[in-house]
C-alpha positions in Angstrom: -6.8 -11.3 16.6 -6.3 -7.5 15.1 -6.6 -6.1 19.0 -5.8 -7.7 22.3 -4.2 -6.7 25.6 -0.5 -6.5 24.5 -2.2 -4.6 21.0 -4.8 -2.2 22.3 -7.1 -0.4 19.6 -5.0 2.6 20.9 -1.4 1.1 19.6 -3.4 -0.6 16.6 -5.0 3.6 15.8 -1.9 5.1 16.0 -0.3 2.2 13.9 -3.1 3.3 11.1 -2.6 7.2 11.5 1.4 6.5 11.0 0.4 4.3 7.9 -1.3 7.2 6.8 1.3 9.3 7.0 3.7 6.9 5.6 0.8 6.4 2.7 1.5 10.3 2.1 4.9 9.2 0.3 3.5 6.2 -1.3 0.3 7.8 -2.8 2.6 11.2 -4.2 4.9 8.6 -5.9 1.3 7.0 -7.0 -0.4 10.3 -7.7 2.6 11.2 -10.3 2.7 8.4 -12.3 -0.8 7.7 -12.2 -0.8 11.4 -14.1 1.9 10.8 -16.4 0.4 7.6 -17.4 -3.0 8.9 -18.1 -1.4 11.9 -20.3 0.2 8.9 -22.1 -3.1 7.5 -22.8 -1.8 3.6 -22.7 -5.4 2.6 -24.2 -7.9 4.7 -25.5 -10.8 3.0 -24.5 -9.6 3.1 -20.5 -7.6 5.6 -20.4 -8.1 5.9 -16.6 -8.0 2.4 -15.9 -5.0 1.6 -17.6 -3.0 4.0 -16.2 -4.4 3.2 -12.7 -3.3 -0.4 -13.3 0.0 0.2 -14.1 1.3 3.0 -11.8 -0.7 0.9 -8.7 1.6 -2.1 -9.8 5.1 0.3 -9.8 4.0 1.3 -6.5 3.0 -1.6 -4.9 6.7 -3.1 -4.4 7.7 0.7 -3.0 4.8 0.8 -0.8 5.9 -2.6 0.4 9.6 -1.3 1.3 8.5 1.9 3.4 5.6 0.1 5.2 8.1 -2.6 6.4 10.7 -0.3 7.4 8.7 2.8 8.8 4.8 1.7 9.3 4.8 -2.2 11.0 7.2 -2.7 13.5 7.2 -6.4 12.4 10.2 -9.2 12.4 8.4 -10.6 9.6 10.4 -12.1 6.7 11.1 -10.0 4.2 10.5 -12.8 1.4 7.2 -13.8 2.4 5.8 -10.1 3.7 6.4 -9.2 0.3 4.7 -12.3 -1.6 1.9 -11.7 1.1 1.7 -8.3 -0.1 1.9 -8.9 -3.7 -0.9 -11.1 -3.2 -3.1 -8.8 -1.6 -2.5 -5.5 -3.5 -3.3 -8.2 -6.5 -6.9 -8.6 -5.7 -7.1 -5.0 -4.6 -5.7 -3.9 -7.9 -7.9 -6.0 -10.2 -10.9 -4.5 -7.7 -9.8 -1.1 -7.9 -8.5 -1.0 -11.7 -12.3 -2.5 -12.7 -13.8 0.5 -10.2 -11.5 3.4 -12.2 -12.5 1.9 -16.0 -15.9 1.3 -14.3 -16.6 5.1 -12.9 -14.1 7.2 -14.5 -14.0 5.4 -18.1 -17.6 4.1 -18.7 -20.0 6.5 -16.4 -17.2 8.9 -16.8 -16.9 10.7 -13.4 -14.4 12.5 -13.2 -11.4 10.3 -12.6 -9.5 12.4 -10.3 -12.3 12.0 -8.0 -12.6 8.1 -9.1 -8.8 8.1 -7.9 -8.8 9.4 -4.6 -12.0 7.6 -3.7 -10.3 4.7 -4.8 -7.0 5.4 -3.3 -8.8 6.3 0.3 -11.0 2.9 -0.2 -8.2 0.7 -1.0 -6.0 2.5 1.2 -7.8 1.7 4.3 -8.5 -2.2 3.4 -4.8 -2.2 2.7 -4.0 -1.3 6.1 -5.7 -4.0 7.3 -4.4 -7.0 5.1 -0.9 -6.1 5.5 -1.4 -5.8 9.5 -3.2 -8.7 9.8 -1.6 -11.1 6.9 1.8 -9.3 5.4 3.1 -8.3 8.9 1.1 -10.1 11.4 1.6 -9.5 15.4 2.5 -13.4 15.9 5.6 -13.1 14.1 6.9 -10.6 16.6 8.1 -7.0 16.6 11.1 -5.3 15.4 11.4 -1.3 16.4 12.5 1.1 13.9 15.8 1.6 16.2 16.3 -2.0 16.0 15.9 -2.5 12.2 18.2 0.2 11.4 20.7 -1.1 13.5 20.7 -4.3 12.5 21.3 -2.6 8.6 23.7 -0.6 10.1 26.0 -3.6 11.0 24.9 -6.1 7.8 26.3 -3.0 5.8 29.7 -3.4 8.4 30.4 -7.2 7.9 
């Protein structure tokens, strides 16, 4: 279950606001390579599309690193977060990559408006996959205070 009494919708809010903020980072990385890409032009037919599909994919394993250590306080393993993750940006690339060739490439609306719609859309359902699947509450929590200490004395031994 996504909200209970130990994970109130006010914890499980201010979990997706601090995503968002977190998601600042990820979608500037995004944002720049999606723009270099596209100035590339990896395929001329979808231009947008392509470069959508390849910056998302650079990102995703980024995106994965700052969510686990800043976004979800979550003893999760590393390993299988990330394969969890994988897996779910997977579908919500081949979904969002049809949606820029689809809008930007073929009706052709603007695709810097295809992006952020995208970006916001897939941002959101995201949010929720990796809270509920990647990073799940049963596995426990881990604070931010906690994780860096325990780096803190790996990097020691």
């Amino acid at each position: 279950m996504l909200v209970s009494e130990d994970y109130p919708w006010s914890k499980l809010i201010g979990e997706y606001l601090y995503y968002c903020a977190v998601g600042c980072i990820n979608v500037a990385i995004f944002f720049a390579m999606y723009w270099v890409l596209y100035e590339v032009n990896l395929h001329t037919t979808y231009r947008a599309g392509s470069a959508w599909a390849l910056a998302y994919l650079i990102s995703t394993i980024q995106s994965h690193f700052l969510h686990r250590w800043l976004t979800f306080e979550s003893a999760s393993d590393y390993k299988r977060s990330l394969m969890i993750m994988v897996l779910i940006y997977s579908v919500f690339l081949a979904i969002s990559t049809f949606s820029q060739a689809y809008f930007a490439d073929t009706l052709r609306y603007n695709h810097w408006f295809v992006w952020a719609a995208n970006t916001t859309a897939f941002g959101f359902l995201s949010f929720l996959g990796l809270r509920i699947y990647a990073f799940p509450l049963s596995d426990g929590r881990v604070s931010r205070a906690e994780r860096l200490e325990t780096f803190r004395e790996s990097r020691r031994a």
